[in-house]
N, C-alpha and C positions, 0 to 999 in steps of 0.2 A: 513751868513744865506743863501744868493744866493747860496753858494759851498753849501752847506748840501744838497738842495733841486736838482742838478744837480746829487751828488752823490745819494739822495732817489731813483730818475727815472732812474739812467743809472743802479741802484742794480736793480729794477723793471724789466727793459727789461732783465738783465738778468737772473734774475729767469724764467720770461715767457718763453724765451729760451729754458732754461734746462727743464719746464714742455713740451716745445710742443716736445722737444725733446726727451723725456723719455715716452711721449705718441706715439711714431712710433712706430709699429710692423712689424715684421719680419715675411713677406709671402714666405715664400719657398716651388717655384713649379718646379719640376722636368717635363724633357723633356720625352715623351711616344713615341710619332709619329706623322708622318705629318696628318693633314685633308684636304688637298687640295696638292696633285704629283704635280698636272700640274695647270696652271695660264692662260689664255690667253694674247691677247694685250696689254688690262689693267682690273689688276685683284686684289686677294686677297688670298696672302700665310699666310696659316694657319697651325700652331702647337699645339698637343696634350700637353696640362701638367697638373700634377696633385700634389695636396698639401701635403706635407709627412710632418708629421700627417697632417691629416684634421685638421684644429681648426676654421678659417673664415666662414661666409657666404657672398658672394659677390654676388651681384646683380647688374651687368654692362652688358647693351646690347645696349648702345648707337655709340657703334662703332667710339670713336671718340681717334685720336694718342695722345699718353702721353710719348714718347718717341724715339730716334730714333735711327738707327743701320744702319748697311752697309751689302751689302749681296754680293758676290767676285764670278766670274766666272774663277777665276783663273787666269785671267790678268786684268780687271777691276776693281775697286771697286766701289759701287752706295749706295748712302744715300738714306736710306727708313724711311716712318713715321710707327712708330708701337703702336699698344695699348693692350689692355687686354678686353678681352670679357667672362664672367661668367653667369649661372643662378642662382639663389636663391638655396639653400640646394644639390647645385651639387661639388666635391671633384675637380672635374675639369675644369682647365683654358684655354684659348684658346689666344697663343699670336697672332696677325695676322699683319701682314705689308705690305700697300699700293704698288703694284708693276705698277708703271705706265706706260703707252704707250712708251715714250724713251727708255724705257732699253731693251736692245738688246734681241731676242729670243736666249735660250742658259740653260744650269744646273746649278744652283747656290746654293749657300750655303749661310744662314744666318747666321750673324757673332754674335748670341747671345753669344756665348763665351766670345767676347772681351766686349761686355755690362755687363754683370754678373748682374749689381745691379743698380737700377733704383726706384724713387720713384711714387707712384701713391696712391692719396689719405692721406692717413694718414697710409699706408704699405710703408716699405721699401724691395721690391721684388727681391727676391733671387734666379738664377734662376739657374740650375743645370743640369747636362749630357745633354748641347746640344751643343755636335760638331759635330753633324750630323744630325743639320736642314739644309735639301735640296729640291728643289723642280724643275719644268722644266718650263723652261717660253714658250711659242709658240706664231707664228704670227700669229694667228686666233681669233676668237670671241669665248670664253667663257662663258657661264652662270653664273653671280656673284649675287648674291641677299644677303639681310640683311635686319632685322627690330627689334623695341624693341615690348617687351609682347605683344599678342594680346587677346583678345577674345571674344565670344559670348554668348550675351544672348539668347535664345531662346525666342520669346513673342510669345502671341496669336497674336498679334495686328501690325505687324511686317511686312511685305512679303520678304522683301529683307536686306542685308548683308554687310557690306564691309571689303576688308582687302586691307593692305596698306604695300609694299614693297620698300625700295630701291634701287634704280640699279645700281649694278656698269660695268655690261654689262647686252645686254637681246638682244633676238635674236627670238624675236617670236614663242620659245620652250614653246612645254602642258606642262602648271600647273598639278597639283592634292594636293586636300587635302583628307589624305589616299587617296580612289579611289573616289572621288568626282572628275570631271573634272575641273579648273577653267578655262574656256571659253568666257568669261564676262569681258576684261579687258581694261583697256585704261592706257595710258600714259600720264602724264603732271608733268612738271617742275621734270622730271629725277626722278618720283613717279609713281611705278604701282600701279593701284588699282584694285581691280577685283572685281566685285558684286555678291554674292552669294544669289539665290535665292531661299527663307525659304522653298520650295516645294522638293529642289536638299537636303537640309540638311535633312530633314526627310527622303529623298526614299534611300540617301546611306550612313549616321551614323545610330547607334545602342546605345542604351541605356549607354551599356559600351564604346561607343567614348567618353569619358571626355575629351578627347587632340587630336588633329591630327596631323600629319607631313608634311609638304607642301618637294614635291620633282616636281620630272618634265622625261620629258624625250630627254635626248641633242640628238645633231645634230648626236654623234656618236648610236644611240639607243640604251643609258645605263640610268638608271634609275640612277638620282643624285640626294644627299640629299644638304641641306642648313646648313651648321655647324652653321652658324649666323643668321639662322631666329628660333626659341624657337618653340617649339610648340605651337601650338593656341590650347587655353581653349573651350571647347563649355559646358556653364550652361543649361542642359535643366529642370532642377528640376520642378515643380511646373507645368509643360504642361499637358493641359485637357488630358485625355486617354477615349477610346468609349471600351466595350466589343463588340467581332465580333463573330459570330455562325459561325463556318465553316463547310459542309459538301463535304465530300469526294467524288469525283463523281467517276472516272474510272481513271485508268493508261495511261498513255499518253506514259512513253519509255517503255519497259520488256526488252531488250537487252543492257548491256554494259559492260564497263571492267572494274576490279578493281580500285578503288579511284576515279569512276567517278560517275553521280548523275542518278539518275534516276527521273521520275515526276509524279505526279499527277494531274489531273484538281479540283477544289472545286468549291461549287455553290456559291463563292464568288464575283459579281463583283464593287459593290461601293464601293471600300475604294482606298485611294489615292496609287501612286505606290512608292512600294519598292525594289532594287535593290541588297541588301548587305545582301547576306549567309551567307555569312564565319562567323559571328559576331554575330549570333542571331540564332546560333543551339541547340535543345531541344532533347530529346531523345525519340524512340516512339517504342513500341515493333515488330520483324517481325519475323516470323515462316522461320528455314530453313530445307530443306529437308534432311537427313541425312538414306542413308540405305532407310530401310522400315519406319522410325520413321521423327520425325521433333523435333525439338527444338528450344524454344525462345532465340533468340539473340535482344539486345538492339543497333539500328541504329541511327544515327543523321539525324537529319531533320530541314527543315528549309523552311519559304513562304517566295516567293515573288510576285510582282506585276507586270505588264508592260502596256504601253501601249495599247487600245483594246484588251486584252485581261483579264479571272479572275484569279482570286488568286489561284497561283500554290505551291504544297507542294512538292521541295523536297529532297530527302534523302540518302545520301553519302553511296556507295554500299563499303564495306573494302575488300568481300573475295569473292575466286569464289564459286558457287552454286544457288541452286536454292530457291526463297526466296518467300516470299508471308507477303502482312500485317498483323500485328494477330486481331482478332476481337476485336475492340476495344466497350465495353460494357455498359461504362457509359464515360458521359462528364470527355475529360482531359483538364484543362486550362492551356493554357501557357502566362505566364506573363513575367513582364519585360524582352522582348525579340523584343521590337517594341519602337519606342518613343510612336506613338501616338494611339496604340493597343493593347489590351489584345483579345487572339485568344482563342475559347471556341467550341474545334472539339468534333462534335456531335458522338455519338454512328455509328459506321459502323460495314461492315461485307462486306471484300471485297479479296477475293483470289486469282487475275488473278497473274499468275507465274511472276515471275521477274528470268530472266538467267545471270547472271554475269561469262564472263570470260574472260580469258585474259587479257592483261594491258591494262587500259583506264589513262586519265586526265580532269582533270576539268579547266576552264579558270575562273582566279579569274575577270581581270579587262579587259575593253575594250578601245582603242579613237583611232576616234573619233564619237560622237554619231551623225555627221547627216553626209550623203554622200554626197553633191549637186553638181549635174553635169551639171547645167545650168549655172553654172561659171566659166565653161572649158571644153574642150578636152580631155587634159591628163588625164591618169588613176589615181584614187585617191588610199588612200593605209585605210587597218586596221591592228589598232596593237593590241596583245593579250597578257598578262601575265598571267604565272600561278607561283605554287610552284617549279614544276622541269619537265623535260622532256614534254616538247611541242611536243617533233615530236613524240610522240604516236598518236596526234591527225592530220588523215591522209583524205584527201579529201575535202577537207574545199570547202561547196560553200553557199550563198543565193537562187543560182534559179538552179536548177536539170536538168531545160534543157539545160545547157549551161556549156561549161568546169570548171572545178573545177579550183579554186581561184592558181595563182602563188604565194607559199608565201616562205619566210627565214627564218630563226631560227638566229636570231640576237643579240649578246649577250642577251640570254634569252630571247629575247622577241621576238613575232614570227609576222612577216611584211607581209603583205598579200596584193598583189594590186589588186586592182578592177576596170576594163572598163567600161564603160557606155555599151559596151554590152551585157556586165554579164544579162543584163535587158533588154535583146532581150524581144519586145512583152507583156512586164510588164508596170506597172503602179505606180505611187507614192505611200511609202505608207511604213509600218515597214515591216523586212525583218527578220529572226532568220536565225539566223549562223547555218548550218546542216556539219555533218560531219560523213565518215564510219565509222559503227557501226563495231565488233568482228563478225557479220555477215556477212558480205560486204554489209550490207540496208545502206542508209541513214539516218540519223536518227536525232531530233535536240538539240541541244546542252544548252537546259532551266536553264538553271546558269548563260547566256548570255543574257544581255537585247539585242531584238530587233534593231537594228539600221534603223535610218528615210532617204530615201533614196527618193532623189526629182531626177527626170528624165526628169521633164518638167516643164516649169510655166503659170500655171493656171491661176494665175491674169491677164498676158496677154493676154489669148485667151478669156479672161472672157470680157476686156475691149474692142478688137478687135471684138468678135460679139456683143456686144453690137453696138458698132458703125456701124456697118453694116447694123443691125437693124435699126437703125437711119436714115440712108442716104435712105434705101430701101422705112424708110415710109416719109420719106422728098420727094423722086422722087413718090410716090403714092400720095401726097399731090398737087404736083405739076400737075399731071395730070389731 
């Protein structure tokens, strides 16, 4: 009776066996290309691959090794931990392998060849054409980030944000989600977090941000992405909305060159400020001069907000010629084109000329938004991106009387340093970026928020005469 019941359980485990083992799947993901060339000190080599066929949906962004391989410099070889990193309804896999501080700067190759097959999960991973995973190690610091899902909710009730990263290097390199600065950040227990505050989410997402990209800008001033941070969700559904009355007051630029904005002023100025064009363009009709005749062409347009100042309209100039607004006759509303505004531009009639010629650019993003030169000496710098060709925009300054801005055109992005005496004889306070117009005027560049530029501190002359006052009436007491 004992043998029966010995032979029942030892048939048992093996059937379980055979089910868990007829329940494995074959994930086969082919090698694409690298996502990370270069690695610093201690970093993280990343490989493109993708599933031939698609059949899974994997959801892994935990970042944690399930396997391990060797990677050869041609006369070494180094054991590394590696895992699999995926999003939800994505074809593509991302193998990555811990490359740690010991192993020598140098070119290397990952030896998934010799791994082929590896299990993770309840997948047995199949992995294919990669004998030419390579990548370059360096003895410097890197920017490494990872995190799993994040996102936000929007509330009324709300004021502030957090997001939450890991580090596998960080080097005090600008955040941004899309152009949102993240500026706000603090470090503990090898966890960035950075607080976003619900005023910064409104003035630079758009209705259509449903996701953002978190990148950064490194030490070489290249704009880099995060292969291992997912986009962040932003839910804004269900947030109050106010109608706005806009009216059209006068033209602010009439000179510039193609692809770049020209502006309007409106009698707008309580509503909160908004910084992000690109994302919330509507289309609004303009008369162009043609011969003896004119003809309507449709231009994109777009408000924004700033600081002290009201609500500016504006609108992406494509060709050269001469252009003017067409009379606009009865209220046009523009909707979803604001989180927290519907825009309701009143009846105008306004024809001051607008000249467009020559090449112009527009500058999408700016950092960093405040200058403070009560913290140093040295000249602080701005940076500028646009879509392509920066150096059309030629003369860059804040203050007119004083030399125009030394700046670079630095992998795309254009470096600008600034003296503290750019601000000969000025005052604290927002500054707009102006730059030569197809004129030779100066002219200012309203696509550009403002940047706050402190040249002195106040609170301590505030608290110094006060004391002064004090002592003066202390010795008046005294006498």
């Amino acid at each position: 009776m004992a043998k029966l019941i010995i032979i029942f359980f030892a048939s048992l485990f093996c059937v379980q066996c055979l089910i868990y083992q007829t329940d494995q799947k074959e994930l086969n993901i082919t090698f694409q290309q690298m996502k990370s060339e270069f690695v610093g000190k201690i970093g993280t080599a990343m490989a493109s691959f993708r599933q031939e066929p698609y059949v899974y949906h994997i959801d892994d962004t935990e970042k944690k090794p399930c396997f391990e391989s060797i990677i050869s410099n041609g006369k070494e070889d180094y054991n590394v931990k590696c895992g699999l990193w995926s999003k939800d309804l994505s074809s593509e896999v991302i193998i990555f392998c811990n490359i740690e501080s010991n192993i020598p700067s140098g070119d290397y190759y990952i030896l998934l060849n010799e791994t082929n097959t590896f299990t993770y999960k309840d997948y047995d991973v199949i992995l294919q054409n990669c004998d030419k995973v390579k990548f370059t190690k360096l003895e410097k610091n890197i920017i490494d980030l990872y995190s799993n899902s994040q996102s936000i909710q929007i509330n009324d009730g709300v004021d502030s944000y957090e997001l939450r990263f890991n580090i596998v290097s960080y080097n005090q390199e600008p955040l941004f989600a899309n152009y949102l600065p993240l500026d706000n950040c603090r470090t503990e227990n090898n966890i960035l977090i950075c607080t976003i505050a619900k005023s910064d989410i409104l003035a630079y997402l758009t209705t259509i941000d449903s996701e953002v990209i978190i990148d950064c800008i490194d030490k070489n001033n290249n704009i880099t992405y995060f292969p291992l941070i997912p986009k962040i969700k932003i839910n804004m559904k269900g947030y109050p909305k106010k109608d706005i009355f806009v009216g059209i007051k006068k033209l602010l630029s009439n000179v510039n060159g193609c692809g770049a904005y020209i502006a309007y002023e409106t009698d707008v100025t309580d509503v909160s400020n908004f910084y992000n064009f690109g994302n919330s363009q509507f289309s609004l009709p303009f008369m162009k001069k043609e011969n003896e005749t004119a003809k309507e062409v449709e231009i994109y347009c777009s408000f924004v907000k700033y600081e002290n100042n009201p609500l500016f309209l504006l609108c992406k100039m494509e060709n050269e010629g001469t252009f003017w607004l067409k009379e606009i006759e009865q209220e046009k509303k523009v909707k979803d084109y604001n989180i927290q505004y519907n825009y309701r531009i009143q009846p105008v009639k306004n024809e001051e000329p607008i000249q467009i010629k020559g090449d112009g650019r527009f500058i999408i993003w700016s950092y960093p938004r405040v200058l403070d030169f009560t913290k140093t000496n040295d000249p602080l710098y701005v940076q500028y991106g646009s879509l392509d060709h920066l150096e059309y925009l030629k003369g860059l300054t804040f203050n007119e009387k004083e030399k125009d801005l030394e700046c670079q055109l630095i992998n795309g992005i254009l470096k600008c340093d600034v003296s503290k005496s750019h601000f000969n004889g000025e005052k604290n306070g927002f500054y707009f970026l102006k730059h030569t117009s197809t004129n030779a005027n100066k002219i200012i560049s309203y696509e550009v928020r403002p940047i706050k530029v402190i040249l002195e501190n106040h609170s301590k002359g505030k608290i110094s005469s006060v004391s002064i006052n004090y002592l003066i009436l202390f010795i008046l007491l005294l006498i």
